[in-house]
Backbone as JSON, one array per atom type, in Angstrom:
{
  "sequence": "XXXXXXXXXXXXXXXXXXXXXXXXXXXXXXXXXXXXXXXXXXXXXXXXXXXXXXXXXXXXXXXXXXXXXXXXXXXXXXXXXXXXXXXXXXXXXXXXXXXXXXXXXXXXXXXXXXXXXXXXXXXXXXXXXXXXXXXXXXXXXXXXXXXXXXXXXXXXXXXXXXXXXXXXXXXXXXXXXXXXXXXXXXXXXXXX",
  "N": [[0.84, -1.19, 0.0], [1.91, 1.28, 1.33], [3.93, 1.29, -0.89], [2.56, 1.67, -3.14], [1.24, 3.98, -2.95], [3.4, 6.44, -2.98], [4.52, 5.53, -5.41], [2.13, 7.09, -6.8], [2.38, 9.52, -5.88], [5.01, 10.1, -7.18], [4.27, 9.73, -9.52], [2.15, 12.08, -9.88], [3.92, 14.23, -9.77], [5.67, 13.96, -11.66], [4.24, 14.53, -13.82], [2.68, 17.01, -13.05], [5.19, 18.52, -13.49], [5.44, 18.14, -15.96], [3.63, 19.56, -17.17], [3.59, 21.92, -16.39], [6.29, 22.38, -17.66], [5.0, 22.53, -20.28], [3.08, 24.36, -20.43], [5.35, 26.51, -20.42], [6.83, 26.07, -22.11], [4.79, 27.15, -24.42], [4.2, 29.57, -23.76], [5.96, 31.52, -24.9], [6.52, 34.21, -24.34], [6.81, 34.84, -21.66], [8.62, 36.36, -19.9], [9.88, 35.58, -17.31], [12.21, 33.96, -15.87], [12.94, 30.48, -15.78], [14.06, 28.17, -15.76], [15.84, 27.91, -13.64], [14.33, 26.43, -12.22], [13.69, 23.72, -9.55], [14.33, 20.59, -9.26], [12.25, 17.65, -8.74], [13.03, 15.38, -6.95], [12.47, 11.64, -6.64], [11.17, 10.66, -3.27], [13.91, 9.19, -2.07], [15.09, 8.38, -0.14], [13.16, 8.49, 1.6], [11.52, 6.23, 0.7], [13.25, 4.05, 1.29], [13.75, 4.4, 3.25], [10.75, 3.13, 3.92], [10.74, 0.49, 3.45], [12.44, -0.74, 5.06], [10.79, -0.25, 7.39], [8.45, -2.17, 6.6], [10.32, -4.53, 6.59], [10.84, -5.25, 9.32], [8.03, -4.69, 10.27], [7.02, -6.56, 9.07], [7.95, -9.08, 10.51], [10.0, -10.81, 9.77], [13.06, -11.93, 9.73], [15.64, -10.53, 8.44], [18.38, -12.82, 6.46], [22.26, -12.29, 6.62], [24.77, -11.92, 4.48], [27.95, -12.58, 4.34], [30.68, -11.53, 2.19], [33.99, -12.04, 2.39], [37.32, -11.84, 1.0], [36.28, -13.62, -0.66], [35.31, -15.57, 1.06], [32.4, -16.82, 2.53], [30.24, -15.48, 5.25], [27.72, -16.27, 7.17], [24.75, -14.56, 8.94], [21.83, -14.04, 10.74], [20.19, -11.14, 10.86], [18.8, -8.97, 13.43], [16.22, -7.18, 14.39], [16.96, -5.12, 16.23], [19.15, -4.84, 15.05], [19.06, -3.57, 12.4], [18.81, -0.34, 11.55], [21.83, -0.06, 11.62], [23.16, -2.01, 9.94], [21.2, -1.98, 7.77], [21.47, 0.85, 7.17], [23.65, 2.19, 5.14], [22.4, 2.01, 2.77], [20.3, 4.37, 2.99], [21.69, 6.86, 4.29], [23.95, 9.03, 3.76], [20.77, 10.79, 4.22], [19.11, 10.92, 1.14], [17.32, 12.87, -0.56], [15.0, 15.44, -2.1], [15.43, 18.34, -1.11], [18.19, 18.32, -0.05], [20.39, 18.04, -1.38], [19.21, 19.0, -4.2], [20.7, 21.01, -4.85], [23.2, 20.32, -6.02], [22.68, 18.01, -7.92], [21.42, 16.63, -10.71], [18.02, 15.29, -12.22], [17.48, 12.98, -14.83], [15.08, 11.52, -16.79], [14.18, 8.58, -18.71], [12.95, 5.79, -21.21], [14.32, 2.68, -21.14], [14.51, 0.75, -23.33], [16.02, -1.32, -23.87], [16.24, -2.41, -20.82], [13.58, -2.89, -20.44], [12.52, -0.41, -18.89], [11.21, 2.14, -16.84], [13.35, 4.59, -16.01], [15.01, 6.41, -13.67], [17.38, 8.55, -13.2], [20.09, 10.13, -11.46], [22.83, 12.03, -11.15], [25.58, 13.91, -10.13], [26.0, 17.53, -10.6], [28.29, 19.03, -10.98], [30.47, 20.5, -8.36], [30.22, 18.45, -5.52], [30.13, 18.75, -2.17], [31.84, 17.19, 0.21], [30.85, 16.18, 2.64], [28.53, 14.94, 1.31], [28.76, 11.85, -0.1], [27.31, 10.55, -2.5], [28.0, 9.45, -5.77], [26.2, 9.23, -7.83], [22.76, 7.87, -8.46], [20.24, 5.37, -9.66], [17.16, 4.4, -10.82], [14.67, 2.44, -10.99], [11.84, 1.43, -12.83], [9.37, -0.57, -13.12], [7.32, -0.32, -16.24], [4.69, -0.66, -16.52], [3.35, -1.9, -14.31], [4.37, 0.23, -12.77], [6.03, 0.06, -10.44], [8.69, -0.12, -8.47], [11.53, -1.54, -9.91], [14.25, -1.89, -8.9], [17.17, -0.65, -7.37], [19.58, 1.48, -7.96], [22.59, 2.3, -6.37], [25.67, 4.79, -5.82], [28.44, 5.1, -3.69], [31.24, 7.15, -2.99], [33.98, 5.89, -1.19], [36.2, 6.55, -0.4], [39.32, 8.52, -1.86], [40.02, 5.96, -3.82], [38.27, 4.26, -3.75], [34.93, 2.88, -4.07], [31.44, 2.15, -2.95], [28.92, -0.06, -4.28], [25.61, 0.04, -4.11], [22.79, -2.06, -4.48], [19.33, -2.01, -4.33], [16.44, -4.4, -4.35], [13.23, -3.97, -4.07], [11.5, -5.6, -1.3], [12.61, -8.09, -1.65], [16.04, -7.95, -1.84], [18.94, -7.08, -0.8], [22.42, -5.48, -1.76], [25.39, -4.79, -1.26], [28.59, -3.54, -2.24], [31.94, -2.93, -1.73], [34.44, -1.44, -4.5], [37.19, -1.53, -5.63], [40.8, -0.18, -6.81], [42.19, -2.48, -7.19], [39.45, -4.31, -7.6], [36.94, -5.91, -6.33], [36.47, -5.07, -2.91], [34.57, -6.79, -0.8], [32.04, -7.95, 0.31], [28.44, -7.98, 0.65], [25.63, -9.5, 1.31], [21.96, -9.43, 1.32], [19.04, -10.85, 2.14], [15.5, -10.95, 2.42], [13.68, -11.96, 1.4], [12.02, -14.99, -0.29], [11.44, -14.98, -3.08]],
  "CA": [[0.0, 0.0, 0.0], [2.9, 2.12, 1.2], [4.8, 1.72, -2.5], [1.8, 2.27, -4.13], [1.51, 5.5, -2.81], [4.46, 6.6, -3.24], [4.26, 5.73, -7.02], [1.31, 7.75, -7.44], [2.6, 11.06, -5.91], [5.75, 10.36, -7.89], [3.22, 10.51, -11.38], [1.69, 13.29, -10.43], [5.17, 14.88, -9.7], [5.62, 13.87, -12.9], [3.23, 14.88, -14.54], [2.15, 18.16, -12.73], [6.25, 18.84, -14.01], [5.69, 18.09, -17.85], [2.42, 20.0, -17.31], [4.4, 23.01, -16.35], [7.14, 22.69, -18.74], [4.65, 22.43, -21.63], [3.44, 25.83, -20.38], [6.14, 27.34, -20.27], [7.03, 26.49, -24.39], [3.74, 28.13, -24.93], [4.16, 30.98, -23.64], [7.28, 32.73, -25.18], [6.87, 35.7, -24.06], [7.36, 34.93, -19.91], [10.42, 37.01, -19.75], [10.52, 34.83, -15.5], [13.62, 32.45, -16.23], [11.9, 29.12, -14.79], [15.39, 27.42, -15.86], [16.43, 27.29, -12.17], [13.41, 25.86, -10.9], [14.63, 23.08, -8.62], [13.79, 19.4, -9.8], [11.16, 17.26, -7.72], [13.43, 14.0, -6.73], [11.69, 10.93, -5.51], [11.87, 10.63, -2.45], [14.55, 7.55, -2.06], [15.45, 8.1, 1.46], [11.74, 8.07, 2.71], [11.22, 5.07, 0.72], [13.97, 2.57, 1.59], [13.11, 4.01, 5.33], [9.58, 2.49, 4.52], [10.77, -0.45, 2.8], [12.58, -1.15, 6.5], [9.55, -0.42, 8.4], [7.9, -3.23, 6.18], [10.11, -5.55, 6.81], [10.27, -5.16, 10.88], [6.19, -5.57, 10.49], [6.47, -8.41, 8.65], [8.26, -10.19, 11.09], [11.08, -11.64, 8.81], [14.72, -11.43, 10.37], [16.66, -10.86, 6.89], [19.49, -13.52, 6.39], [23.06, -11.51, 5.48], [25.52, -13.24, 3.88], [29.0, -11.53, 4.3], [31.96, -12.09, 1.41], [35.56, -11.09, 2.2], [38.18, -12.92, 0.27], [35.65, -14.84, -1.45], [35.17, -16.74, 1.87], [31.16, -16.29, 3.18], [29.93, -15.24, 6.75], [25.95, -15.74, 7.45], [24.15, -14.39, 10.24], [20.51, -13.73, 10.91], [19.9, -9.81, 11.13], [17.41, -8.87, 14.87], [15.35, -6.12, 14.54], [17.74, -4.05, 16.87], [20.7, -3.97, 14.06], [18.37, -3.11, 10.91], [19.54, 0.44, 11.65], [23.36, -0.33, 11.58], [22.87, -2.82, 8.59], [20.58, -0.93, 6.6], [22.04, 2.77, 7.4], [24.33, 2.73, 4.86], [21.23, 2.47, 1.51], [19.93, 5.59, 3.06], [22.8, 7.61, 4.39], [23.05, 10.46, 4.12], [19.71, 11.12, 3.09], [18.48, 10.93, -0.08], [16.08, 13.87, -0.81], [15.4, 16.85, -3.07], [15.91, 19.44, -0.64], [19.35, 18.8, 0.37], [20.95, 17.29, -2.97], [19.19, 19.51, -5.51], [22.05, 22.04, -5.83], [24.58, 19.48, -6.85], [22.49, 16.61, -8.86], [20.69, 16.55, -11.78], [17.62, 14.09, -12.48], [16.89, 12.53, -15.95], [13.72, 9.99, -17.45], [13.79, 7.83, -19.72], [12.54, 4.93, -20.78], [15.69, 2.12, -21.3], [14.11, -0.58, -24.27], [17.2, -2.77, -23.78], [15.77, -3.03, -19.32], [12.1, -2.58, -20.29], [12.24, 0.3, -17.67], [11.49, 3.66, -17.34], [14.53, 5.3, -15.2], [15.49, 7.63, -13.2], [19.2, 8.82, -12.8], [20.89, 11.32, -10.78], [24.09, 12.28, -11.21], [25.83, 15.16, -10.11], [26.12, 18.6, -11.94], [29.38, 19.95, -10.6], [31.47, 20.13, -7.15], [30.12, 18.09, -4.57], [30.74, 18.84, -1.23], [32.86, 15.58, 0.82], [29.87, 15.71, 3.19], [28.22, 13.76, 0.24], [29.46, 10.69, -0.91], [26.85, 9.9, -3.58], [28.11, 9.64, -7.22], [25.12, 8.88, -8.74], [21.9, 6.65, -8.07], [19.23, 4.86, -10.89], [16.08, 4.15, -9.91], [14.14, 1.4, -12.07], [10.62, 1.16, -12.92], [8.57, -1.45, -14.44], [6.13, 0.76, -17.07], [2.97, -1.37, -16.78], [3.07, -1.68, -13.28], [4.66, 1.81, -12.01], [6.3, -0.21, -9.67], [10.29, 0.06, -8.53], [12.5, -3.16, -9.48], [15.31, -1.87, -9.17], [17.49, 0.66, -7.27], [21.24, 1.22, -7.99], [23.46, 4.13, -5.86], [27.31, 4.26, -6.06], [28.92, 6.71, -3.18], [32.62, 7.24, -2.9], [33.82, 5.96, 0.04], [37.75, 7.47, -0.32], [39.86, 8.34, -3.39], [40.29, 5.12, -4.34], [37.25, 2.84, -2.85], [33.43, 3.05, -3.93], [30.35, 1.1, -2.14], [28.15, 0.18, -4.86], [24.61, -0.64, -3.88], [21.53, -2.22, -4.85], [17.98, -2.84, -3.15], [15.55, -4.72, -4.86], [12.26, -3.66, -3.33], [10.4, -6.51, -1.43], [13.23, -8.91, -1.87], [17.07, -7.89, -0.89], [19.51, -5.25, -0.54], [23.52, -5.83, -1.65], [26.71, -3.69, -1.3], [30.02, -4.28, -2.54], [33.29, -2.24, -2.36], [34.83, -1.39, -5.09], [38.81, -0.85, -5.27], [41.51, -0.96, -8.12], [42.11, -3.99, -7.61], [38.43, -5.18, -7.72], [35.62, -6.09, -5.55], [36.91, -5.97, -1.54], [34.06, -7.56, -0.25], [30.64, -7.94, -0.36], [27.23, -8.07, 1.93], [23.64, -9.71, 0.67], [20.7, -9.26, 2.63], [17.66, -11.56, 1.63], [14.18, -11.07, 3.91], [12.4, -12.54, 0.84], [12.71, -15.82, -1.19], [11.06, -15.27, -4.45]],
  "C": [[0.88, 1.25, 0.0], [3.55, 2.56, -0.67], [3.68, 2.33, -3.15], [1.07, 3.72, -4.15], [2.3, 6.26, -3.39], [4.97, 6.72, -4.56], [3.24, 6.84, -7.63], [1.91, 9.29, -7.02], [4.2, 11.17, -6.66], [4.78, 10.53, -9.52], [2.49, 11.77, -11.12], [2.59, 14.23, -9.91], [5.39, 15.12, -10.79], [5.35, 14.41, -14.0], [2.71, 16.39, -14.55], [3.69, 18.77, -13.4], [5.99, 18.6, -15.4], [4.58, 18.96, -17.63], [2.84, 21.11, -17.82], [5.5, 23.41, -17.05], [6.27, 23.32, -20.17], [3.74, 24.23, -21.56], [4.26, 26.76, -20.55], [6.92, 27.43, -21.89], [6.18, 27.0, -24.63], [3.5, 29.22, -24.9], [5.69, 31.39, -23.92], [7.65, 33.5, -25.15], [7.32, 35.98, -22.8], [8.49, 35.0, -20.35], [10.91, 36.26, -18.22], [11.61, 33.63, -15.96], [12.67, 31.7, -15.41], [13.26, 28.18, -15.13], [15.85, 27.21, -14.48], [15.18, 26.61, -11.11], [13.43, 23.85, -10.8], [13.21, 21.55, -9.59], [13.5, 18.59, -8.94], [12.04, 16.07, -7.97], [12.48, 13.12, -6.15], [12.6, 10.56, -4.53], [12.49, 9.23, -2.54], [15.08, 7.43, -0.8], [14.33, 7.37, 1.73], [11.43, 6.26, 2.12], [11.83, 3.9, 0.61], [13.86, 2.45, 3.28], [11.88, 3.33, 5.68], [9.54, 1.38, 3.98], [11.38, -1.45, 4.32], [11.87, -1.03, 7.0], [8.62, -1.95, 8.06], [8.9, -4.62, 6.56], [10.17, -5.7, 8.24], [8.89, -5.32, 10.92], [6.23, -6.51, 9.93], [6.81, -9.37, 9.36], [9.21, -11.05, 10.4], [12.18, -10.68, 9.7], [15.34, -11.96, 8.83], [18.09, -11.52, 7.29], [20.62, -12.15, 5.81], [24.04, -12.5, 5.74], [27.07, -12.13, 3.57], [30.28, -12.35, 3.6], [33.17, -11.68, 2.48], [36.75, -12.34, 2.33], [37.75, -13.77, -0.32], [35.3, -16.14, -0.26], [33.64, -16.3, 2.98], [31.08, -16.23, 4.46], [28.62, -15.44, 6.67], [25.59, -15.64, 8.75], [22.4, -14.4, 10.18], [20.46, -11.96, 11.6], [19.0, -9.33, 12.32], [17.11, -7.21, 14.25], [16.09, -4.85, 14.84], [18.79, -3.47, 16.25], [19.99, -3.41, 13.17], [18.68, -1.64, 10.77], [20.97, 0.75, 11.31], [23.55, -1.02, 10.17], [22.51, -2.01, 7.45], [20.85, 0.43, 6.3], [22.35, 2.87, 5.84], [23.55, 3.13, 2.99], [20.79, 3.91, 1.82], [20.74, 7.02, 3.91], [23.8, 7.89, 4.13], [21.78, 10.2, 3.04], [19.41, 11.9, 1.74], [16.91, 11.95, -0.44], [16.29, 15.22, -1.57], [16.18, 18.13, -2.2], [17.4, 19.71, 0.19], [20.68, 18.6, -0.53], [20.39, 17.59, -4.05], [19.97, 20.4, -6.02], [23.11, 21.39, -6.35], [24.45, 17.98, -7.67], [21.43, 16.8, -9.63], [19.45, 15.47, -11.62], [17.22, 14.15, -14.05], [15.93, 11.65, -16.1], [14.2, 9.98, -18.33], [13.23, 6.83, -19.52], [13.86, 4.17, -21.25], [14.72, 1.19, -22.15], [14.62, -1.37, -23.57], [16.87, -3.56, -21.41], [14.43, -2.89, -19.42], [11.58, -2.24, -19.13], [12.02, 1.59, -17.72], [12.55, 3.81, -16.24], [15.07, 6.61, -15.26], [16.56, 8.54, -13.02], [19.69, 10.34, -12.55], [22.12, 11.11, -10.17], [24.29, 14.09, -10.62], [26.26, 16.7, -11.04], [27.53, 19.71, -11.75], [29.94, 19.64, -8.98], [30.85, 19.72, -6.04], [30.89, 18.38, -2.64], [31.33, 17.69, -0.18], [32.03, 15.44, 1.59], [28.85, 15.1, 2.41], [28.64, 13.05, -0.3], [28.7, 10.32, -1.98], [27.51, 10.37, -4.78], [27.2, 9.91, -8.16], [24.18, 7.72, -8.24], [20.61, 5.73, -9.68], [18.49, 4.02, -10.02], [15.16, 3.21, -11.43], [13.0, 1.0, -12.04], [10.2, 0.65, -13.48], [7.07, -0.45, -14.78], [4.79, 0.31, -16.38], [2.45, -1.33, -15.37], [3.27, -0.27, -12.28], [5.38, 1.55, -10.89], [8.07, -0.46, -9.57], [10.56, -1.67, -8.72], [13.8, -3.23, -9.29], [15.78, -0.93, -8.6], [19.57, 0.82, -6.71], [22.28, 2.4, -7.56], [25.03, 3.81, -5.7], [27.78, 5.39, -5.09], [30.48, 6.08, -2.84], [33.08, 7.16, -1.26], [35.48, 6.6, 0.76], [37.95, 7.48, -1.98], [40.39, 7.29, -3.85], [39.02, 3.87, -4.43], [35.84, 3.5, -3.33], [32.62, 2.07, -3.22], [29.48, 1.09, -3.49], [26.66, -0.91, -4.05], [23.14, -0.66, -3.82], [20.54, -2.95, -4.0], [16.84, -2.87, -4.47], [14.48, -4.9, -3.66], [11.35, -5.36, -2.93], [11.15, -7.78, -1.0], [14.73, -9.2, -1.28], [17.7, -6.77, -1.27], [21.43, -6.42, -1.11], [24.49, -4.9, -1.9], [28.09, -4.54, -1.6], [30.99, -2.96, -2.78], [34.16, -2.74, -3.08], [36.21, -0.97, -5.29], [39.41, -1.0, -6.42], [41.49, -1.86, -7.87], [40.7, -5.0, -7.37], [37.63, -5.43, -6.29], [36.57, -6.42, -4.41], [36.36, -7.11, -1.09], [32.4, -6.99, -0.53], [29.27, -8.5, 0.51], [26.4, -8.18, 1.03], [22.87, -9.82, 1.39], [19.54, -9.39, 2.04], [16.58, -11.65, 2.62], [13.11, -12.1, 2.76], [12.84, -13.45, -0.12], [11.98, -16.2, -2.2], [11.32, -15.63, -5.19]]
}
């Protein structure tokens, strides 16, 4: 119920935004620059914070499954870490109003992932109290529904975290180094 919220005030984000663009080619004469007006992100904090609330009500303790050296760790996740665990998908938060002066968002739709997507990248000098690079956000058309959500933040000059949460299902991070993948965390609550 939550997602499907969430989808709908992202379409008419959407939407109420192409509305207003398509005004604004029509009228050629508004001398008001509207070029700096600030671009409506979805929210992706609020909704990996309510993708954790779901699974604490569901009552599932997500399995994680910890690489390093190619040699696995599994535990069972309690309720009380899902904070510590999960932090690092939504921190720092993910929201328009504190990450629209330094990131862009684009749509499309991708043929070749039969998705529409989202992607925000940055548009110039980040400040080091942000580590995100860039995130992509992945929507199946027909349904309107996320399958997909991919964020990359720099974790030194040499090291990235890249990581993806499939809504519903699991979450996985992996640093990235020259010499290749350190290590690597999967976190399954659901076995579809």
């Amino acid at each position: 119920m939550r997602i499907s919220l969430l989808f709908l005030c992202l379409l008419i984000c959407i939407s109420c935004h192409q509305e207003s663009n398509t005004a604004v080619e029509n009228n050629s004469l508004n001398d008001e620059d509207t070029s700096t007006e600030a671009p409506s992100f979805f929210p992706l904090g609020n909704f990996i914070k309510g993708q954790i609330v779901d699974i604490k009500n569901s009552g599932i303790n997500p399995i994680k499954i910890t690489k390093v050296n190619n040699l696995p760790d599994t535990s069972w996740i309690n309720v009380e870490a899902f904070d510590k665990v999960f932090g690092e998908f939504y921190s720092p938060f993910i929201d328009s109003s504190s990450l629209q002066p330094y990131f862009k968002e684009n749509k499309f739709f991708d043929q070749t992932l039969n998705a529409i997507t989202l992607t925000y990248y940055s548009i110039g000098k980040v400040p080091n109290s942000i580590p995100w690079q860039y995130w992509n956000i992945y929507i199946e058309p027909e349904t309107n529904k996320i399958n997909r959500i991919f964020m990359v933040k720099e974790l030194d000059s040499e090291r990235t975290r890249q990581l993806t949460w499939i809504p519903g299902i699991s979450a996985k991070a992996v640093t990235i180094s020259p010499n290749g993948p350190e290590d690597e965390v999967n976190i399954k609550w659901s076995y579809k």
